[in-house]
C-alpha positions as CSV (number, residue, x, y, z in Angstrom):
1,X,-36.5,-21.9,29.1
2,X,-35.4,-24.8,30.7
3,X,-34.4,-24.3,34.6
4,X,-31.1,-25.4,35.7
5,X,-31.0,-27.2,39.0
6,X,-27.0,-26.9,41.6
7,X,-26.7,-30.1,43.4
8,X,-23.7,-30.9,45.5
9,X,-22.7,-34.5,46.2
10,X,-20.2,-35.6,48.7
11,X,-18.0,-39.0,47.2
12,X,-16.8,-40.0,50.7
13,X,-13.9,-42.7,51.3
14,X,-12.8,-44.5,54.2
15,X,-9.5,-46.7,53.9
16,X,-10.8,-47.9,50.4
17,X,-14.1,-47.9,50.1
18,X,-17.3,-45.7,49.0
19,X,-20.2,-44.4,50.9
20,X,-23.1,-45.5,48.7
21,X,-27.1,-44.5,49.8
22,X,-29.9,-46.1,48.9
23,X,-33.1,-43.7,48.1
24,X,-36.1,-44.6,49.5
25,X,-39.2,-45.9,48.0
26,X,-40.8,-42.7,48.7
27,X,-37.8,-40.5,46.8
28,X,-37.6,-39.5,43.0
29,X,-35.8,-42.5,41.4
30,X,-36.5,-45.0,44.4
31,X,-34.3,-47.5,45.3
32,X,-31.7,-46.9,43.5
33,X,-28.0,-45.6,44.9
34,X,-26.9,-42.3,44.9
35,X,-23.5,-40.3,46.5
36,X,-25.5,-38.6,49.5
37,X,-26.0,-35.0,49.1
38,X,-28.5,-32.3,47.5
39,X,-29.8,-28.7,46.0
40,X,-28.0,-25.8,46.7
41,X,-29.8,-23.3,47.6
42,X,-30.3,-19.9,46.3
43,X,-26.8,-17.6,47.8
44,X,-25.2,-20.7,49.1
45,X,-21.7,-21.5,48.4
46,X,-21.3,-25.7,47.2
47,X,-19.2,-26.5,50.9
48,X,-21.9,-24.8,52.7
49,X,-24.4,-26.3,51.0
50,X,-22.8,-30.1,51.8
51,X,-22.6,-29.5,54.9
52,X,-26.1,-29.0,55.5
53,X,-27.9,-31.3,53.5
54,X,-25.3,-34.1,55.1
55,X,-26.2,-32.8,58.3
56,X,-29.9,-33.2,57.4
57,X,-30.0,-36.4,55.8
58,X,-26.9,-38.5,57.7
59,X,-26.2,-36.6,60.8
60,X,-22.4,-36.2,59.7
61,X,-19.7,-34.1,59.5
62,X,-16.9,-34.3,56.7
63,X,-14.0,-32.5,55.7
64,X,-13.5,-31.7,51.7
65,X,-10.4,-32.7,49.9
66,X,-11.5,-31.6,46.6
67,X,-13.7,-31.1,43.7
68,X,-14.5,-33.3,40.9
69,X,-15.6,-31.9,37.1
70,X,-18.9,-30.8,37.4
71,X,-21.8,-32.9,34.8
72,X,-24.8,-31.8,33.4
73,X,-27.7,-34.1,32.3
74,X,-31.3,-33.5,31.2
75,X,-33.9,-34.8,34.0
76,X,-37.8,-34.5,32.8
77,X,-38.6,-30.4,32.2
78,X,-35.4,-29.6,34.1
79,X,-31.1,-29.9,33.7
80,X,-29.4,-30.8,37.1
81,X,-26.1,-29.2,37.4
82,X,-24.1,-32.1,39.7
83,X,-21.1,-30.6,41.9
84,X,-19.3,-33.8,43.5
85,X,-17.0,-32.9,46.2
86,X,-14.6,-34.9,47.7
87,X,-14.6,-35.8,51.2
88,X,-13.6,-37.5,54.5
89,X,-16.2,-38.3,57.2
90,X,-15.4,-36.7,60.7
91,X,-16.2,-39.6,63.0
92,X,-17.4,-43.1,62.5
93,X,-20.8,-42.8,63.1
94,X,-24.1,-41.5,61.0
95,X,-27.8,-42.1,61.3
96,X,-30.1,-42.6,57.7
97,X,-32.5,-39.7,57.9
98,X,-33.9,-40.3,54.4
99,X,-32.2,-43.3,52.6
100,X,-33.3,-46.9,52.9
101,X,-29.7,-48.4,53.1
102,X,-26.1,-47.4,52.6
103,X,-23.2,-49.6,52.0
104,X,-19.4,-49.0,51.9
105,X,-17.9,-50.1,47.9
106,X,-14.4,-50.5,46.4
107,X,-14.0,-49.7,43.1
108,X,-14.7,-53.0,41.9
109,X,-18.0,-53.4,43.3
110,X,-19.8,-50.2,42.0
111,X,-20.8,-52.5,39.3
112,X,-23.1,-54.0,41.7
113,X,-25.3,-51.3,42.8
114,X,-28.1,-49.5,40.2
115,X,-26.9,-46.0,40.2
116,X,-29.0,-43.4,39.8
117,X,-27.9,-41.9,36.4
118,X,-26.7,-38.4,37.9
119,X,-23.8,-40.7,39.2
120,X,-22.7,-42.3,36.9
121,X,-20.0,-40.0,35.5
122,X,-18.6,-39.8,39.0
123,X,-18.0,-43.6,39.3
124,X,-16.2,-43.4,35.8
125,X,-13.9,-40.7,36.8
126,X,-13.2,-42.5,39.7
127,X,-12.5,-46.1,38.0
128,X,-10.6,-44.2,34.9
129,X,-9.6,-40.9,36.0
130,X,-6.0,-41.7,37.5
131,X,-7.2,-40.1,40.5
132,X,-6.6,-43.7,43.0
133,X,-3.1,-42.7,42.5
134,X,-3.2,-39.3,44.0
135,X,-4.0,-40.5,47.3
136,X,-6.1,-37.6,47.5
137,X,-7.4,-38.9,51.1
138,X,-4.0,-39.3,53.1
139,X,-3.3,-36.5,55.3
C-alpha cells in the first residue's frame, strides 16, 4: 500500500501579490518555488499545523481566510495530499529559516518562477478559478 502524505500550504497575498519561496539546494526538489508550508502531523488539525510549520520555517504569523480544493499527486513510493489555505500575514516582517529566496508575484508573473509540481493546481485555480473577484482578502 501506498502511504498518503497531509501537507498544508499557506497562499498568502499582500495588496496583489503572492508570497513565493524558494527551496534550498539542500531540500527535495531544490531550487524550485513552492507556497511555504508543510506535513501535518499525526492528531493535528490543517490551521494548527500552518501555524507551526510557518512559525518554523518564516518566523510569521497569518490569519486564514479560507481553504482551497484539496489535490492529490503521486510523488516517488508516496501520494501527497496538498491542503492550501488562504491567508494574510500578521506584520510585515519574516526571516527565511529554510528557503534560499522568496519573492512577492501577481498573477501574471507566476509564469516566471519553476513551481514545484505540488503547486501547480493552486496557481491555476487562482489564475482561472473566479476567485480574484471575491476579494476574499478585504476585511
Amino acid at each position: 500500500m501506498i502511504p498518503t502524505i497531509p501537507v498544508v500550504c499557506a497562499v498568502i497575498r499582500k495588496q496583489n501579490r503572492y508570497l513565493a519561496c524558494q527551496r534550498s539546494e539542500l531540500m527535495r526538489e531544490p531550487l524550485r518555488w513552492e507556497f511555504p508550508g508543510g506535513k501535518i502531523e499525526s492528531g493535528e488539525s490543517l490551521f494548527a499545523a500552518l501555524h507551526r510549520e510557518l512559525h518554523e520555517e518564516l518566523a510569521i504569523a497569518i490569519s486564514v481566510r479560507g481553504i482551497l480544493r484539496a489535490s492529490t499527486w503521486k510523488q516517488n513510493n508516496k501520494v501527497i495530499q496538498l491542503y492550501p489555505l488562504l491567508c494574510l500575514l500578521v506584520g510585515d516582517d519574516f526571516e527565511l529559516k529554510e528557503h534560499k529566496a522568496f519573492r512577492w508575484v501577481t498573477l501574471e508573473e507566476f509564469g516566471q518562477l519553476d513551481w514545484c509540481d505540488a503547486d501547480v493546481e493552486i496557481l491555476d485555480i487562482l489564475r482561472n478559478s473566479g476567485l480574484e473577484e471575491t476579494g476574499w482578502w478585504k476585511s
